[in-house]
N, C-alpha and C positions, 0 to 999 in steps of 0.2 A: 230813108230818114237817116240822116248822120249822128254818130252817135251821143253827142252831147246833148242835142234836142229829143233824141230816143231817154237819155239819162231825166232831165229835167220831165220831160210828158209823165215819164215813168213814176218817178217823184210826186210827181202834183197829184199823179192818180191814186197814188197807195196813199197821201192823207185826204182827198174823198171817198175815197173807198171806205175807210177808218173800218175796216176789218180784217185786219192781220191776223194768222193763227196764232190766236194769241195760248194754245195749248203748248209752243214749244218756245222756249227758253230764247231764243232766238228772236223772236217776235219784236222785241223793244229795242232791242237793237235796229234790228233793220227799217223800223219806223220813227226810231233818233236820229237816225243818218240818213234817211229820205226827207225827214223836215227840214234837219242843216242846211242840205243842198236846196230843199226850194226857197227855205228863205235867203240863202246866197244868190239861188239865181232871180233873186227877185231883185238883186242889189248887183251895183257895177262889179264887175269882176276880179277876185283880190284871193292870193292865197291862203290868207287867216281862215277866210270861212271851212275852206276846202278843207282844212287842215282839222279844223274844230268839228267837222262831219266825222273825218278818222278817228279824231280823238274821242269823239263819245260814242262811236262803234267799238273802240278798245276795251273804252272802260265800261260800258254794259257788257261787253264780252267779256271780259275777266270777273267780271260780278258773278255774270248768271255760266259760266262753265269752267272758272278760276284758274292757276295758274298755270295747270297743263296746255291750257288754249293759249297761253301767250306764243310760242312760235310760230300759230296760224290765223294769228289776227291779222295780222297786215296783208297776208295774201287772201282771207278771207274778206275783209273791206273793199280790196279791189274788185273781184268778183262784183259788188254788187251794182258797179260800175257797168260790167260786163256781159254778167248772165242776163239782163233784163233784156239788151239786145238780140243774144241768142236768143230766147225765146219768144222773141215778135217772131222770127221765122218762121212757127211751130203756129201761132196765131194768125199769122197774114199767109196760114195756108203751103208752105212750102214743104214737099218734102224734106227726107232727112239731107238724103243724095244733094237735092237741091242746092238744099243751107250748106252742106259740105264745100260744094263745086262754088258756092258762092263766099266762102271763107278762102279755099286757097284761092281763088281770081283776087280778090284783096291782098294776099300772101299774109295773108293773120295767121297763118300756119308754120308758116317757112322762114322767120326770122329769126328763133331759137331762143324769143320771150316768154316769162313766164306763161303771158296769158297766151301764145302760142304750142306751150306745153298742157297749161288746162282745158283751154278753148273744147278738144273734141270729147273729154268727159262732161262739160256742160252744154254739150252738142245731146249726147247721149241719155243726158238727164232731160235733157227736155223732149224728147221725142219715147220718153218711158209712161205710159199710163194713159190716160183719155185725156184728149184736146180740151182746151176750151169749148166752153159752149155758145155757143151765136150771140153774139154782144157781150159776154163775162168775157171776155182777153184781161182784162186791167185785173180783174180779179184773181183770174187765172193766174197770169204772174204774178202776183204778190204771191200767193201761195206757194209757189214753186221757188221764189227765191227764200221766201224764209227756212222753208224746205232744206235747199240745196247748205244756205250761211248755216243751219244750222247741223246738217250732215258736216261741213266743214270745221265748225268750230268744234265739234265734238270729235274730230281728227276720225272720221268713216268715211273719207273720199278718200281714193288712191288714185295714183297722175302714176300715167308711162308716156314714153315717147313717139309710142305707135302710132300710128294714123289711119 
């Protein structure tokens, strides 16, 4: 699945789901900037929308964990791009090794981007705790990404360059 229809499925599915954990602060954000994008991708393709997704992931992020969170908004936003993908791997069954071996054959590892700097801590987050259960995937990931945006936004993730 390519990542922008990975992003968009992902999207459509966390407002049917319409149950975010909504116990962590995080929650409203990452279900402002999932409606964004599927009402964008409901519409021809244009930067304004994409942009107004970031911008109200900003600004529910500085609301609900204020200004200290402003230097890891914007790399927190992208993630939510990101991580959803990583953990389809985890959902559609793959080992860790797997999803690893199938990250550098893409070279999403090897290019020295940020998200080839995050990429294997949210390899590692997704493979921490009990799988989805047989048909909950969609469920499963929204959980884990509010999860992870909200360990982010609250600056409790730490990135090295190891592999």
């Amino acid at each position: 699945m390519n990542f922008a229809k990975a992003l968009v499925v992902w999207a459509g599915q966390l407002l049917v789901c319409g149950s975010v954990h909504a116990a962590l602060p995080a929650a409203d954000c990452v279900a402002s900037h999932a409606q964004a994008h599927a009402e964008a991708a409901s519409q021809p393709a244009s930067a304004p929308e994409a942009a107004s997704a970031q911008q109200q992931f900003a600004a529910c992020a500085l609301q609900r964990y204020g200004a200290a969170a402003a230097s890891r908004v914007e790399a927190c936003g992208n993630d939510l791009a990101s991580l959803p993908v990583i953990l389809l791997y985890r959902v559609d069954g793959l080992s860790r090794s797997q999803a690893l071996a199938d990250l550098q054959r893409e070279g999403a590892l090897s290019d020295g981007s940020e998200y080839a700097q995050r990429a294997p801590a949210m390899l590692s987050f997704a493979y921490q705790g009990a799988a989805a259960a047989k048909g909950q995937g969609a469920a499963w990931i929204e959980r884990r990404v509010v999860e992870w945006t909200d360990l982010c936004l609250a600056g409790r993730l730490r990135f090295s360059a190891q592999r």
